[in-house]
N, C-alpha and C positions, 0 to 999 in steps of 0.2 A: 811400509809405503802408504798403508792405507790414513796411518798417523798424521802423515806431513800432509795429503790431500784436506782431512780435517782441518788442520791449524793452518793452511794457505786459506780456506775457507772463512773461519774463525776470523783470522787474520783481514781476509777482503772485506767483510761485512764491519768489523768494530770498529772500524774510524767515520760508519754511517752514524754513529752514536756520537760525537766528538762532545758539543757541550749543550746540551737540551734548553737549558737554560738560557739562551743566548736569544734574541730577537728572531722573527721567522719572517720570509719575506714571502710575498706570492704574487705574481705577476702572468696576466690569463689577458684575453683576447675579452673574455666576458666574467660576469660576477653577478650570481643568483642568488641571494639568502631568505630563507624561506624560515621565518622565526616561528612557526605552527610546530613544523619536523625539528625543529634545531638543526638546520643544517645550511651550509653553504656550499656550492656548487661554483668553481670555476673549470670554464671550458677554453677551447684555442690557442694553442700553444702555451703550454701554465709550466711558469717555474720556480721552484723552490727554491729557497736559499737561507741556510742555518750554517752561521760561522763558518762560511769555503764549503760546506755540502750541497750539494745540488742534486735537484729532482726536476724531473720533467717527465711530464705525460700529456695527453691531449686534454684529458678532463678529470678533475681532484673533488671530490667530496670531501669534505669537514662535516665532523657530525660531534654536537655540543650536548654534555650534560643537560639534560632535563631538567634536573635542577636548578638550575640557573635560569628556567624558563620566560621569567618574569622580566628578568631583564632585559633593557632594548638595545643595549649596545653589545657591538661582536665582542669587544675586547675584554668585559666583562664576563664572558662564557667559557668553561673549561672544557679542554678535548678531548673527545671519548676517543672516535679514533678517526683514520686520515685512510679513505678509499682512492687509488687511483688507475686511474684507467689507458691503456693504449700508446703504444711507443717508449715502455716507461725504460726512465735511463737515469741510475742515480749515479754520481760521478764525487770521489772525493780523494784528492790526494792524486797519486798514483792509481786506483783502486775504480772500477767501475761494474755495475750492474746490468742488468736487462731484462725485462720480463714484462708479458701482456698486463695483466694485472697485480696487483697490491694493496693489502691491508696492514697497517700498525693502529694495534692496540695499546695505547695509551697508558692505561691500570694495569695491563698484565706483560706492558712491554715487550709485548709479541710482534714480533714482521713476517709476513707471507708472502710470497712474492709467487705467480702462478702464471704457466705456460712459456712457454721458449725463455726459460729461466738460463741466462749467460752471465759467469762470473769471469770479469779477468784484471791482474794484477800484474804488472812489467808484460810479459810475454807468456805468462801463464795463463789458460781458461780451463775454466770448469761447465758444466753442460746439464743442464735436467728438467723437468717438466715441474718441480715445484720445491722450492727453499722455503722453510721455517726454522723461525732463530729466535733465539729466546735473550732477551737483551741482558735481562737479571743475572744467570745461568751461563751465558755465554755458551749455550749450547745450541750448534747448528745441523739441521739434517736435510740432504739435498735427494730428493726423489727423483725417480727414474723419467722418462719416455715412457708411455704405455707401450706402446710397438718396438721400444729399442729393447726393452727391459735392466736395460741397466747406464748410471749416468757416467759422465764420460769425463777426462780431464786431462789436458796437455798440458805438460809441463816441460818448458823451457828455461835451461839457462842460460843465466846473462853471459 
C-alpha cells in the first residue's frame, strides 16, 4: 500500500515538470528587479504559466545567476532558482498542489514545497507539512505534521 501512495505522489508532481523548455509566462499586480541582488520580485496575485502548468502565489522571487551580472537585460539572465510565497497552488492536468511556501532549484532540480503541503489527483489527496522531489531522480518524500506525526492520504476510487 505504501507503494502506490509513493507513485500516486510521483505520479502528482511529474507532469509539474512537462517541457522546461517552453516560454514561461508571469503575470503579478507588480514587478521589482533589482539588478545589484539579481533578482526580480513579482507580488499581487502572480501567475505562472509553462506549457498548460500553472503557478500562483501572492509573491515569486526570481533569483539570476550572478554571472550574468553585467548584463541589463532580464532575458539575458539565467535561473538559479524560483521562491514563492503565500496561497501557493500549482495546477496541471488533472493534478494539483498546495503549499505556504516553495523553492525550485534550477541546477540541482530540486522542488520544496513547505507547510499545509496538499496533494490531489481525481479524488485522491495526500497531506503533510513538507514535500521534496527531486526532478532528476524522480524521487519524492512527503514529511509529516509536527503535531500529527505522521502524513496522511485519501484515497478514492473512481
Amino acid at each position: 500500500m505504501k507503494i502506490f501512495f509513493i507513485l500516486l505522489l510521483c505520479i502528482s508532481i511529474e507532469a509539474f515538470g512537462k517541457d522546461t523548455s517552453a516560454p514561461i509566462s508571469i503575470d503579478s499586480d507588480h514587478l521589482e528587479f533589482d539588478q545589484e541582488h539579481n533578482r526580480a520580485t513579482f507580488t499581487g496575485n502572480v501567475m505562472v504559466d509553462q506549457d498548460g502548468t500553472k503557478l500562483y502565489a501572492d509573491k515569486l522571487i526570481v533569483h539570476y545567476n550572478a554571472n550574468n551580472a553585467n548584463s541589463s537585460e532580464l532575458t539575458n539572465k539565467k535561473v538559479e532558482k524560483i521562491e514563492s510565497f503565500g496561497n501557493i497552488k500549482f495546477v496541471s492536468a488533472d493534478k494539483t498542489a498546495y503549499s505556504d511556501f516553495a523553492v525550485y532549484n534550477m541546477s540541482k532540480q530540486m522542488l520544496e514545497m513547505q507547510g499545509n503541503v496538499k496533494l490531489e489527483q481525481d479524488k485522491s489527496v495526500l497531506y503533510g507539512e513538507k514535500l521534496i522531489y527531486d526532478m532528476k531522480t524522480k524521487f519524492a518524500r512527503l514529511i509529516s505534521k509536527k503535531n500529527q506525526g505522521r502524513v496522511r492520504a485519501v484515497i478514492n476510487k473512481k
